[in-house]
N, C-alpha and C positions, 0 to 999 in steps of 0.2 A: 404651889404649882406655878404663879408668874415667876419668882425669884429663878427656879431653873433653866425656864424658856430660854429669860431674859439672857440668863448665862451662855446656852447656847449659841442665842443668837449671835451676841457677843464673840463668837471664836468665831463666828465665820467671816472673809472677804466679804469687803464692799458690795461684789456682784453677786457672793454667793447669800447675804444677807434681800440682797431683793428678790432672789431663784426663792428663797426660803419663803417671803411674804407672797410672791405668784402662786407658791405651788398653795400656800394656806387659801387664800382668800379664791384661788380658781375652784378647790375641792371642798373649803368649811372644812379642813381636817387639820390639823396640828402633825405634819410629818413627826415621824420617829427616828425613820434612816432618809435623808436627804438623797443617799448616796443612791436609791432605788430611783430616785425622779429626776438626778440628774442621768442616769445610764439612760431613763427613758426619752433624751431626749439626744440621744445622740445616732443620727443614721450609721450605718454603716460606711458610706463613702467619705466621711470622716476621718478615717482611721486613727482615732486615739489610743494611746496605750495606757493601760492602768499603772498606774507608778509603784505599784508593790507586785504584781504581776509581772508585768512586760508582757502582757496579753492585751490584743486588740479589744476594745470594748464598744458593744451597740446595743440596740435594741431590739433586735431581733426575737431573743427570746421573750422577752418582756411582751413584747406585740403577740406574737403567736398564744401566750398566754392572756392578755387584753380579748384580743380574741372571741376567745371562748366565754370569756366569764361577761362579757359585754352580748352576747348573743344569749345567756341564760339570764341575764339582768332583764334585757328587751321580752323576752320570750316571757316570763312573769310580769314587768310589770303591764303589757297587750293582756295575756290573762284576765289579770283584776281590772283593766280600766274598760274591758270589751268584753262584758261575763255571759255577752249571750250569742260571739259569733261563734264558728266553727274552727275547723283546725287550720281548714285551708286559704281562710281570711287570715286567723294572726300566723301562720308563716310566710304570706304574700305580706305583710306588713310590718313583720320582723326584718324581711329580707329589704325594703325598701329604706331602713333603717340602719343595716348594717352595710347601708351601700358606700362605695369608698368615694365615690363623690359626695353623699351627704356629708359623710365624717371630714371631707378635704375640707367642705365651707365649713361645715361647725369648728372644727380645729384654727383654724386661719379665725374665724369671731372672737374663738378663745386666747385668739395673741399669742398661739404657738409657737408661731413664725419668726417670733422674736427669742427663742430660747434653744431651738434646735440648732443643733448643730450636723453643719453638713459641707459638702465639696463645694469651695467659695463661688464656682463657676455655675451651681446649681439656683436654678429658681425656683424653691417650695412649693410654689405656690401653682405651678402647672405640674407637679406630678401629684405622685402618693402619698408622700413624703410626710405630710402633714397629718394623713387618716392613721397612719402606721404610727406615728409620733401618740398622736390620742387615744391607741390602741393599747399602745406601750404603757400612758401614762396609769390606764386602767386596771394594768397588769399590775404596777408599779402600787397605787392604791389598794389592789388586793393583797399583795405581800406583805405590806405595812400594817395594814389596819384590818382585814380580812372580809371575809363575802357583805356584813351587813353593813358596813361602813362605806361599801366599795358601792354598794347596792343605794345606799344614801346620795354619792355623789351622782351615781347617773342620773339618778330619780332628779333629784332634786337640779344640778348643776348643769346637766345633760340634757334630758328627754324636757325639763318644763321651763329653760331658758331657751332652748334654740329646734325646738321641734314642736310643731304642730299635729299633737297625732289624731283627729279627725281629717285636717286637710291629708295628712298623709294616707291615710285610711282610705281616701274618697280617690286619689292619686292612682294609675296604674301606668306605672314608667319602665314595667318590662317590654320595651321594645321589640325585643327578639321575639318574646314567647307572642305579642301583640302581631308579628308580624307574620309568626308562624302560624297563627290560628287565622290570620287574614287569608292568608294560602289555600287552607283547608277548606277556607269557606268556597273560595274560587277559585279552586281544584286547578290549583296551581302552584309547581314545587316550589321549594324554597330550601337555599342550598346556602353555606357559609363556607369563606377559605380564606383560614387565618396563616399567615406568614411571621417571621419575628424579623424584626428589625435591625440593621446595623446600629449603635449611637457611639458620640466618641466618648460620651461615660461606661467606662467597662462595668461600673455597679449598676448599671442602668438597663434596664430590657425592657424594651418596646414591641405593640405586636399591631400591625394592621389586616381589619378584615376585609372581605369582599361582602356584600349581602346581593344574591343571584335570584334573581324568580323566572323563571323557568329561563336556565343556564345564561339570562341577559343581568346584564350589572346594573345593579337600582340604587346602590349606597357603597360608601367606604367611611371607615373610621377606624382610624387610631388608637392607643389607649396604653397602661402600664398592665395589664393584666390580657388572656384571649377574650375571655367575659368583657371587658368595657370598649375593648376594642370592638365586637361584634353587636356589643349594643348601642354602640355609636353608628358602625354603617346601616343597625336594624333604625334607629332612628331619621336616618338619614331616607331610606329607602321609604318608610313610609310617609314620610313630606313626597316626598318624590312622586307616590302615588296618589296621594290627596290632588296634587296639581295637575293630575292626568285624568 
């Protein structure tokens, strides 16, 4: 089993022999096809072309597939580790898990930031870029090695290195929905109006919200998605009200 490794390791570049120890030693897996984890780490505003293709290559699918299989990984292991809440505990605490800012900080701990490739003028590390990348690479581990292995890394590499899931548990950082049930309490509307944004990266889409309590503006926020943008100005809005 070493003799073969060895050999492979051996045909690969310089750079491509330490992509090959990152991706081992981030996952505990022995890649099979490299060629899955390096796709995963390349954005779109990249635009590489594949040298037998001459087709633009990203991650995109990869991510859309991380995705899902990273929300059924969460969704079970809340399950087993929480065997006596309800439904509507582990999905308020799946979703606080599959939030694209937690994944931006865990990806960026995981040294992502160093392997992705993206438009030279881009800084990873204030957009997506980085959740999508660890979305991708999860995708990327289930292709290879398949659900239980893929289920191995999150567990293990994922959820019990850089996640706290009591404190997360105890955490309620739905802003929005926080600020929407503030309203209700004191029968007071509350109204959102999201716009998108001009950027001069054309792969790049920006959305800023408004957050309105009764038609007066209480918050604004930013964000790469209408979701983070509206739960930026819902967070915004209610500091605003704490002060008042």
């Amino acid at each position: 089993m070493i003799k073969p490794l060895l050999h492979i390791i051996k045909l690969l570049p310089f750079r491509g022999k330490k992509f090959y120890g990152f991706i081992r030693n981030t996952t505990g897996l022995t890649p099979s096809s490299i060629e899955l984890y390096e796709q995963a780490m390349i954005h779109k505003s990249a635009m590489l072309k594949d040298a037998h293709t001459k087709r633009y290559m990203n991650n995109e699918r990869l991510e859309y597939l991380g995705d899902a299989i990273l929300g059924s990984i969460v969704a079970e292991v809340l399950y087993e580790y929480f065997p006596h809440k309800n439904e509507g505990f582990l999905t308020k605490t799946r979703s606080r898990i599959v939030n694209r800012s937690l994944l931006n900080s865990v990806a960026l701990e995981m040294d992502l930031h160093k392997w992705v490739k993206t438009q030279s003028l881009l800084d990873v590390s204030q957009t997506s870029i980085l959740g999508d990348a660890l979305e991708a690479l999860i995708g990327a581990v289930y292709l290879d090695k398949g659900y239980n292995k893929c289920k191995q890394f999150v567990s293990e590499k994922i959820i019990n290195h850089y996640i706290d899931l009591p404190k997360i548990a105890r955490e309620d950082n739905n802003y929005k929905s926080l600020l929407i049930e503030w309203g209700q309490k004191q029968k007071k509307t509350v109204n959102f109006i999201t716009e998108e944004l001009h950027t001069f990266e054309e792969t790049t889409i920006k959305f800023k919200a408004k957050a309105l309590i009764d038609e007066e503006l209480f918050g604004e926020g930013e964000g790469y998605s209408k979701k983070e943008a509206q739960q930026n100005a819902a967070h915004q809005a209610l500091e605003h009200i704490e002060l008042t």
